[in-house]
N, C-alpha and C positions, 0 to 999 in steps of 0.2 A: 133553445129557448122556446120552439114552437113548442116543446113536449113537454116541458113546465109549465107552460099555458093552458095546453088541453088537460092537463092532470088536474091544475086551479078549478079552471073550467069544471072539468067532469066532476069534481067532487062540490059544486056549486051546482050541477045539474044544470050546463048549460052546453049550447055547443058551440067548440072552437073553432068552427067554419065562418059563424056567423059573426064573429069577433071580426072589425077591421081598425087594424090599428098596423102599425109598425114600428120597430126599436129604430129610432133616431138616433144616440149614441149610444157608448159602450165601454166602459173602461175597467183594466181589470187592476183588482184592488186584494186580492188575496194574498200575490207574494209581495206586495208594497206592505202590508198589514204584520206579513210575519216575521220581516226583518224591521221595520219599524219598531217592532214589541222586542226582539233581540237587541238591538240597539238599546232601547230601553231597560230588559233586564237586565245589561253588562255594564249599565252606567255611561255609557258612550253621550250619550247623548247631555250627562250630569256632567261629565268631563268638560266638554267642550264648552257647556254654559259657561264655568265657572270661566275655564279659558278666554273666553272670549270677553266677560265682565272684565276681568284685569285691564284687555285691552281697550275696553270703553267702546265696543262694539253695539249699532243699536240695530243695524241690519240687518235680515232673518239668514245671517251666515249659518247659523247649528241647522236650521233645515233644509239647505241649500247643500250643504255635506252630508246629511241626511239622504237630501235625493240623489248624490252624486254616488252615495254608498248604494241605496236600493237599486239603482239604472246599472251599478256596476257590477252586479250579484245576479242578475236577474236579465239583463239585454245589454252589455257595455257599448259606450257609445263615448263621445268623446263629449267636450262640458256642453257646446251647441249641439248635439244629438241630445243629450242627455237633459236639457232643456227643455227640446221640440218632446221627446219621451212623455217629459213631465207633464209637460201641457195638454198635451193630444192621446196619447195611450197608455198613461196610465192615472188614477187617482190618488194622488198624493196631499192629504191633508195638509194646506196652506200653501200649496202650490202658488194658486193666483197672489200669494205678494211677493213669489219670485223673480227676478231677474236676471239675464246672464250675466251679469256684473256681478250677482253676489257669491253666484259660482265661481268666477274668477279671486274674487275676496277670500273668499271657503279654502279656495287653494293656497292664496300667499299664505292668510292666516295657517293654515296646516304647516306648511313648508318654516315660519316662523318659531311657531313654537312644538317644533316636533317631538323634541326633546323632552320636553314640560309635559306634553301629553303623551307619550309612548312611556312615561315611567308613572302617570299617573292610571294610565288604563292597565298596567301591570299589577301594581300596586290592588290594584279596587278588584280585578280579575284575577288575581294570582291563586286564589283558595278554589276555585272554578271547577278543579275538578278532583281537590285534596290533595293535591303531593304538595311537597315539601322541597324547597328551591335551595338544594347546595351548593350551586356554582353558577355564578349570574355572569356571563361572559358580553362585557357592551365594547363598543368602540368608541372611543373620543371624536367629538365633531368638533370641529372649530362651524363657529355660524357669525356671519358676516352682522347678522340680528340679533339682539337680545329678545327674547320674546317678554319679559315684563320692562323693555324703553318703549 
């Protein structure tokens, strides 16, 4: 950071000696950014919307799986790591109306309608990389839930 500063500096014709200041926080936002956009272009993120509307969801559950997917890609932690992550080291746009509650939500709801959405992010992702699906091998779940009661 000092060497970005004297580069600013020098090419302002000033010098970075005489700067006192120092970086108070810091949080890094690059691989929160590039999975966010991946989530984004694969529809993940349109999934879950829609998922979650059915269930008359008003709680920021789709970015609370959101961050539970970036923290788990990037430094796995478990849903209270992965909280303390959000809040403290790294920048995840809309963070602050998160709670560990919604993380816990983020999960039933997954575990709920897994089903609904593991054939919907197929479906939306299947052409991803142009082949052609001859043999779609699933297994039956029985689930204790319906995911649209």
């Amino acid at each position: 950071m000092l060497a970005l500063a004297q580069s600013i500096l020098g090419y302002l014709n000033e010098d970075a000696d005489d700067m006192d200041s120092e970086i108070l926080e810091s949080r890094s936002y690059g691989g929160v950014y590039m999975v966010e956009d991946l989530l984004k272009r694969l529809g993940v993120k349109d999934v879950l919307r829609r998922s979650l509307r059915k269930q008359r969801f008003t709680a920021p559950v789709t970015d609370a799986i959101a961050a539970m997917v970036v923290n788990r890609l990037l430094e796995p932690m478990s849903k209270l790591g992965a909280d303390e992550w959000v809040r403290e080291d790294a920048y995840f746009p809309g963070s602050e109306r998160l709670e560990l509650q919604h993380y816990y939500r983020g999960l039933d709801f997954l575990e709920d309608c897994r089903d609904e959405i593991e054939d919907e992010l197929f479906w939306a992702t299947r052409d991803l990389f142009n082949r052609r699906v001859d043999v779609l091998l699933s297994t039956i779940r029985q689930k204790s839930v319906s995911c649209g009661a």
